[in-house]
N, C-alpha and C positions, 0 to 999 in steps of 0.2 A: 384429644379425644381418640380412644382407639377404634377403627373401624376395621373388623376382622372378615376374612374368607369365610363361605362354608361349611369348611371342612373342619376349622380350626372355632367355628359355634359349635358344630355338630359336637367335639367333642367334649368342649365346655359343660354342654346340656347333662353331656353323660354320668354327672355329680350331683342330676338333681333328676332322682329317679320317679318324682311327682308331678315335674315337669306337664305344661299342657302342651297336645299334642300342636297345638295353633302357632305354638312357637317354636318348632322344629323346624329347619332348615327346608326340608322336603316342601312342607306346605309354605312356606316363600317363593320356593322356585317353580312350584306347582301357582301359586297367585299371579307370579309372571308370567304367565300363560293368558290369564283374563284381564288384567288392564291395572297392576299392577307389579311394584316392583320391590325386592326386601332390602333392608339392608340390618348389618349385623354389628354390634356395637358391645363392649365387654368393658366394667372398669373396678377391680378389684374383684371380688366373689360376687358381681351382681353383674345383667347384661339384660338384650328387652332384642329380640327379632322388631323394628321398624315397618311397617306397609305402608308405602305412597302409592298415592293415585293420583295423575296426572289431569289435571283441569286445564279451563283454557285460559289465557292468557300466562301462560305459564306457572300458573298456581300448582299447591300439590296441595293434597288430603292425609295428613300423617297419621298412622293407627297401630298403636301396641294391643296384639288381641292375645288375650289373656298371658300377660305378663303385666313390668316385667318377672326377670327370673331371677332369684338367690336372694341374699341379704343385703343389707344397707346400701339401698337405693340412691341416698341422697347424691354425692357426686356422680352416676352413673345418669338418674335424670336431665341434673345441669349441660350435661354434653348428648343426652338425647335432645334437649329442647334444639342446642349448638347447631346438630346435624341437621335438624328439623327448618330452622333459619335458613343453613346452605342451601337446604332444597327448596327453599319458596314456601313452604309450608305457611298455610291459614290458621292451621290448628293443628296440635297435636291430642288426639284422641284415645284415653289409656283404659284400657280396661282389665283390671289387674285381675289375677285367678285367684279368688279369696271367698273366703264365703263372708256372709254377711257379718259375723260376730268375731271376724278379726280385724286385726287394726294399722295393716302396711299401709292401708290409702292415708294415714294421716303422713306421710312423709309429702303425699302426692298435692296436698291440701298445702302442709307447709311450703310447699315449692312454687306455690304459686297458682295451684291449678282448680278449677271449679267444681263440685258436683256437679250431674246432669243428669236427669231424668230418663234420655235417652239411651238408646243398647244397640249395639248391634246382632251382638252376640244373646241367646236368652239370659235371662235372670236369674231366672228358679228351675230347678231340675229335679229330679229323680235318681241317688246313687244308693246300688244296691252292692253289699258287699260280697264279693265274689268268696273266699279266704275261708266262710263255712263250709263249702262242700254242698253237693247237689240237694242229696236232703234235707239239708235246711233252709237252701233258696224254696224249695216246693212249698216247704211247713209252713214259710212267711210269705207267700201268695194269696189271693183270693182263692175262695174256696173254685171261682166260677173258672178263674186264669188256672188252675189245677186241672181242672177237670174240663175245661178244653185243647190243652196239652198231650193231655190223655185221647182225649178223643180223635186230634188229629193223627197221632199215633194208630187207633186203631181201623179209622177211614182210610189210612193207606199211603196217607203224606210224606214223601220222602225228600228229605232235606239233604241236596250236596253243595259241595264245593264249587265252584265255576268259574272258568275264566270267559266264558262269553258275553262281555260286557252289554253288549246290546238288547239282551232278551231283560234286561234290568232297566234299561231306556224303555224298549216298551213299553213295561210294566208303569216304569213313572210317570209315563206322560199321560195313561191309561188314567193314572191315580189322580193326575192333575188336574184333569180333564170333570172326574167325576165327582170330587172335593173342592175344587175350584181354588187351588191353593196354586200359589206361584213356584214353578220349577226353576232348574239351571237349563242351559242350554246342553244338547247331548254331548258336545263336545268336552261341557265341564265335566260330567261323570266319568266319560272315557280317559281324562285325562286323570281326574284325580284317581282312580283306578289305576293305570298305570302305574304314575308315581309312586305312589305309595306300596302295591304290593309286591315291585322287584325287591322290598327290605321287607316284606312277610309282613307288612305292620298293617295290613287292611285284608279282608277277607271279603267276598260277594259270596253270600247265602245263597241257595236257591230251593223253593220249596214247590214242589213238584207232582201231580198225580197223574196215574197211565202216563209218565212222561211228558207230560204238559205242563211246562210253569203258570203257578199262580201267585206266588209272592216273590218277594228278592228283599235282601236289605246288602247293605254294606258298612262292617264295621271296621273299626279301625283300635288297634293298639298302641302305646307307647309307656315303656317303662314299666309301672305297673299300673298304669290306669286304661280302658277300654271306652271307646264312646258310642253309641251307635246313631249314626248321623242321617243318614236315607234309607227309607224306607217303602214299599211301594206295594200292590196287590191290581189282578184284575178282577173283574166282574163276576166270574166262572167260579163254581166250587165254594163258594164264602161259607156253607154251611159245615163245610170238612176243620173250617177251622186252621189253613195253614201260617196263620202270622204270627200263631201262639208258639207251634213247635218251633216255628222260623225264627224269635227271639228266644228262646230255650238253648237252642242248637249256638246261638252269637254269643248267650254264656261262657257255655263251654267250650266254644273257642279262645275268648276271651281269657279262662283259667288255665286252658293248655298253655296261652303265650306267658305266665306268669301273672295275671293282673290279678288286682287284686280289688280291684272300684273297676264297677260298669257302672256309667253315667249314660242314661236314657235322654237324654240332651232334650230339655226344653217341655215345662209344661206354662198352661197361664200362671203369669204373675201376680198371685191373690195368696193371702193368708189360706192355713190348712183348714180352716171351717168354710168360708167362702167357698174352696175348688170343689168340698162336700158338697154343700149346700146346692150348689148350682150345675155340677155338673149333668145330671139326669136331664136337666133341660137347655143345655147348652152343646152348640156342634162347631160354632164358631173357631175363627184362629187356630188358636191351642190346645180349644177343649176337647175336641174330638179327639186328640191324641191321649191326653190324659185320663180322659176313661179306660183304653187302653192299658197306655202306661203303667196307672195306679196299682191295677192288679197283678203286675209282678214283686209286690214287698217293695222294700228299698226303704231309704230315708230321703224327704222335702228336703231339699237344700236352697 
């Protein structure tokens, strides 16, 4: 089995420029911060970033999130399950980057492994393709996510750059608090913040009026795909509209670093007539977001 450094994944990755961003190097050594630890594993043109977490009696929780990575899997598994054994491991838990109508998990089936019902990670998402150009992300909007875009534009909203990660904790625990939806602790924002933006691969939005934050998000690039992961608002100003120009602005960020797919990470997992059907009277979980969501274009995945 080979068990590789870092440095010597990081560059492996660099061949697979579709690569998810969960199985970068960065966000391993960034999980080793929260109760977790990676390890990095390579065998022919196919490899998988590992995450254990530590149980008690010496047990681990083994988890491939969204991998693994490259082609032909089959020996590359066999000595993930290997390393998985070393470590005490209960389970090894894969959840490969794939969308539904393709067909790498049957190697994962053949190898011995189960379906499961369960995610860690969402299901179903939202990717809009970046690679048209601004005008045509608009044209494939909702008419309403358009023209409050615009609106925040003309109420005065000004979206920068920011490295004061804190005023972005506010905001979310603001957000937490008022949606009743479960946070990280401040420490994981701060950290994943870090992490990731000394390689430019993450950005903190901030969207602002007379100099007051009211929104923040933070998105993240790699390769050519962009995700947008956290997001947050307070109470103040909601009618200027700034979370519309605030994901507008994480677009075209996103295009400046090359990408070419923003995946709005995560709506409910229901068929396209279902999230229709029911969103107007739905605020639960993941619906409240994909009201949202929905009306910046993109394709259900």
């Amino acid at each position: 089995m080979t068990i590789v450094k870092n440095d010597v994944w990081d560059e492996f990755l660099l061949n697979f420029p579709d690569a998810h961003i969960l199985q970068t190097s960065v966000w391993g050594l960034f999980k080793q911060n929260h109760g977790w630890y990676p390890k990095w594993i390579i065998s022919g043109d196919a490899g998988a970033q590992i995450l254990f977490k530590k149980l008690p009696f010496g047990q681990t929780f083994a988890y491939i999130p969204k991998g693994p990575v490259g082609n032909n899997w089959e020996m590359m598994i066999s000595e993930a399950v290997e390393i998985c054994r070393a470590e005490n491991a209960f389970i090894l838990y894969v959840e490969p980057d794939q969308w539904e109508d393709e067909k790498r998990d049957s190697i994962l089936i053949s190898s011995g492994f189960t379906a499961s019902d369960l995610s860690i990670q969402p299901r179903r998402t939202i990717v809009i393709n970046l690679s048209k150009g601004e005008t045509e992300w608009l044209n494939e909007m909702k008419q309403k996510t358009r023209y409050n875009i615009r609106l925040a534009e003309k109420k005065n909203i000004v979206i920068q750059h920011s490295d004061k990660i804190d005023e972005f904790i506010d905001l979310i625990n603001i957000t937490g608090q008022r949606d009743d939806f479960g946070i990280h602790s401040n420490e994981y924002y701060r950290d994943v913040y870090e992490k990731f933006s000394q390689n430019d691969r993450c950005a903190f939005l901030l969207a602002t009026y007379e100099q007051k934050p009211l929104a923040g998000l933070i998105v993240f690039a790699y390769g050519n795909r962009a995700w947008y992961f956290y997001g947050a608002s307070n109470n103040e100003e909601r009618n200027r509209m700034p979370t519309y120009l605030l994901q507008f602005a994480a677009m075209k960020w996103a295009a400046s670093k090359g990408c070419t797919k923003y995946d709005l990470w995560g709506i409910p997992d229901e068929n396209f007539e279902k999230l229709e059907q029911e969103f107007p009277q739905r605020s639960d979980g993941l619906w409240g977001v994909y009201r949202f969501k929905r009306g910046f274009g993109g394709d259900i995945m």
